[in-house]
C-alpha atoms as one frame of an Amber mdcrd trajectory, in Angstrom:
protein
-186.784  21.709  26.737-188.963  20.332  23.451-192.389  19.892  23.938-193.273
  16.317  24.356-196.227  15.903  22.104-198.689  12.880  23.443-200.286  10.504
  21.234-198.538   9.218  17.734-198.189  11.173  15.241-198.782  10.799  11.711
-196.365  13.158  10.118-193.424  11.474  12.133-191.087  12.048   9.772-192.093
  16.184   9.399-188.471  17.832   9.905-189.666  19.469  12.988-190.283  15.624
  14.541-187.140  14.467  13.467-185.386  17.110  15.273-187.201  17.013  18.225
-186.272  13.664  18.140-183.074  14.144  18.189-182.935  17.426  21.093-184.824
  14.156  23.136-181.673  11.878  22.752-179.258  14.538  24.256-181.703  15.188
  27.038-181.954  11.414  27.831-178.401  10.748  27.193-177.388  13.633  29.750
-180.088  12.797  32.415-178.861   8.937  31.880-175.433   9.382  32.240-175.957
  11.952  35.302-175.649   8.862  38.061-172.635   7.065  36.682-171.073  10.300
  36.145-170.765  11.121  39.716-169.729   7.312  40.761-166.872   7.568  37.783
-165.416  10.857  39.078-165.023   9.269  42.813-162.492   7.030  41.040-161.095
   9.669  38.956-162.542   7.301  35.949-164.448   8.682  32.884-167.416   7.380
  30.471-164.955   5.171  28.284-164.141   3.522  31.786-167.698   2.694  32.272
-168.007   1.801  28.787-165.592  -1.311  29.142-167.046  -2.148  32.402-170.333
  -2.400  31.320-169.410  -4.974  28.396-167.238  -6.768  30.187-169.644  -7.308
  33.073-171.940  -8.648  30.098-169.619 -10.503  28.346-167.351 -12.332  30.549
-163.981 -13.534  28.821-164.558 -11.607  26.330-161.146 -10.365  24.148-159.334
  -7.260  23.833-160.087  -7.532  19.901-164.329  -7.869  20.453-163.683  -4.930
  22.952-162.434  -2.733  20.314-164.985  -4.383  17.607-168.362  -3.006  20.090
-166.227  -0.026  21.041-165.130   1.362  18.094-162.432   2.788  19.374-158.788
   3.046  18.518-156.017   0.398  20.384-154.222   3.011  21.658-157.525   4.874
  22.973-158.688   1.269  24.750-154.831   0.640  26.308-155.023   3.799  28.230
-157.881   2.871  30.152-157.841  -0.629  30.203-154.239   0.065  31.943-155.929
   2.458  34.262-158.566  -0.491  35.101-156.299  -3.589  35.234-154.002  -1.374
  37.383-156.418  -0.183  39.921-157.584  -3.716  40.394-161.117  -3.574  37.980
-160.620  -5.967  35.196-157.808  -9.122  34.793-156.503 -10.340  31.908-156.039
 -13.876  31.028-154.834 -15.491  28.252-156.665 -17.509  25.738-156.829 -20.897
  26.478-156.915 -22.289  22.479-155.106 -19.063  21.490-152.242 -17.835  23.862
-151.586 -14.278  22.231-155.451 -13.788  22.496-156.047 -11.295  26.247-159.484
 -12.318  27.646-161.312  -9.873  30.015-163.216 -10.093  33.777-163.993  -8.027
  35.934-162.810  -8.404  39.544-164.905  -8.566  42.726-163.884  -4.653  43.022
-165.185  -4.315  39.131-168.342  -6.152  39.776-169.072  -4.064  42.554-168.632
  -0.602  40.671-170.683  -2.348  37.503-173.374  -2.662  39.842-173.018   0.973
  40.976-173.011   2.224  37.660-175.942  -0.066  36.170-178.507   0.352  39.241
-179.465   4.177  38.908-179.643   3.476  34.734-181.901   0.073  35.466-184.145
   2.363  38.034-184.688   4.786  35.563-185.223   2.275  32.240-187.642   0.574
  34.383-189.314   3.852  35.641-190.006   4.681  31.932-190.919   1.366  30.674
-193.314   1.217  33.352-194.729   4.678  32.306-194.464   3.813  28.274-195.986
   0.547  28.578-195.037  -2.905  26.665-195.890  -1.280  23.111-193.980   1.323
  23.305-191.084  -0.714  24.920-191.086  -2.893  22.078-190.791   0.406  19.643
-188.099   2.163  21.177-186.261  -0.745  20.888-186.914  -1.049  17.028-185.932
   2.595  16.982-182.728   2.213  18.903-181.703  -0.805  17.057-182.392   0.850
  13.846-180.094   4.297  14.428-177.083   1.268  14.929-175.087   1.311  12.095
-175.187  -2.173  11.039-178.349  -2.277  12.328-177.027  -5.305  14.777-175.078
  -5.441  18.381-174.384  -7.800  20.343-175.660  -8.664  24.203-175.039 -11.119
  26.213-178.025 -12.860  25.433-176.843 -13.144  21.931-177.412 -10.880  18.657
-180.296  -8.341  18.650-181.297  -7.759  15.013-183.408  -5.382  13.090-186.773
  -6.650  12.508
């Protein structure tokens, strides 16, 4: 694994930093996703299943059409496992209430429960290494994480996060 260098660095944007940054997203990523992993393949579900669950457990009603906005991910990609989820008693779909055609999203009892599943080994670790990183550093990651988004915007349930 890269050498985790302590203390900031002042050539952070040397070559050699930028790729160790990077090698230190596909640890985290595969460390974070570890948990979930084994909780999705009791239900024979994959990482685009926990995907949707996790953004419809944060946004509540939300529509097929924001779905595929966050997601980025093709209609016919989404159907597939949407079906799988709607059929195996996850998510419901209602209709719009101002707009009939429009296919709201929730999350069952069942779907709550395997959000939670999912979300409470990720929160135990976030919170491990906040606690270790401190409220500084916190506050940076999340400028760095909200600055590798595209747009340089998403959107939680709390509302937009923007770039500062």
């Amino acid at each position: 694994m890269t050498d985790v260098k302590t203390g900031p660095n002042p050539l952070f944007l040397r070559d050699e930093e930028l790729v160790q940054g990077i090698e230190l997203l596909f640890y985290a990523y595969r460390d974070f996703t570890e948990d979930p992993d084994a909780v999705l393949e009791e239900y024979g579900f994959g990482r685009a299943h926990h995907r949707v669950v996790h953004f419809v457990a944060r946004n509540p009603g939300m529509s097929v059409a924001e779905l595929l906005e966050i997601l980025r991910i093709t209609k016919q990609s989404l159907s597939r496992v949407l079906g799988q989820l709607v059929e195996r008693g996850f998510v419901v779909q209602r209709k719009g209430t101002r707009d009939r055609r429009q296919r709201l999203l929730y999350l069952t009892e069942t779907g709550r429960d395997l959000a939670e599943r999912l979300t409470e080994p990720q929160k135990r670790r976030v919170a491990r290494a906040y606690r270790g990183a401190g409220a500084d550093a916190v506050e940076g990651y999340r400028k760095v994480l909200t600055g590798l988004i595209d747009d340089g915007r998403h959107e939680t349930a709390s509302g937009p996060v923007r770039r500062r």
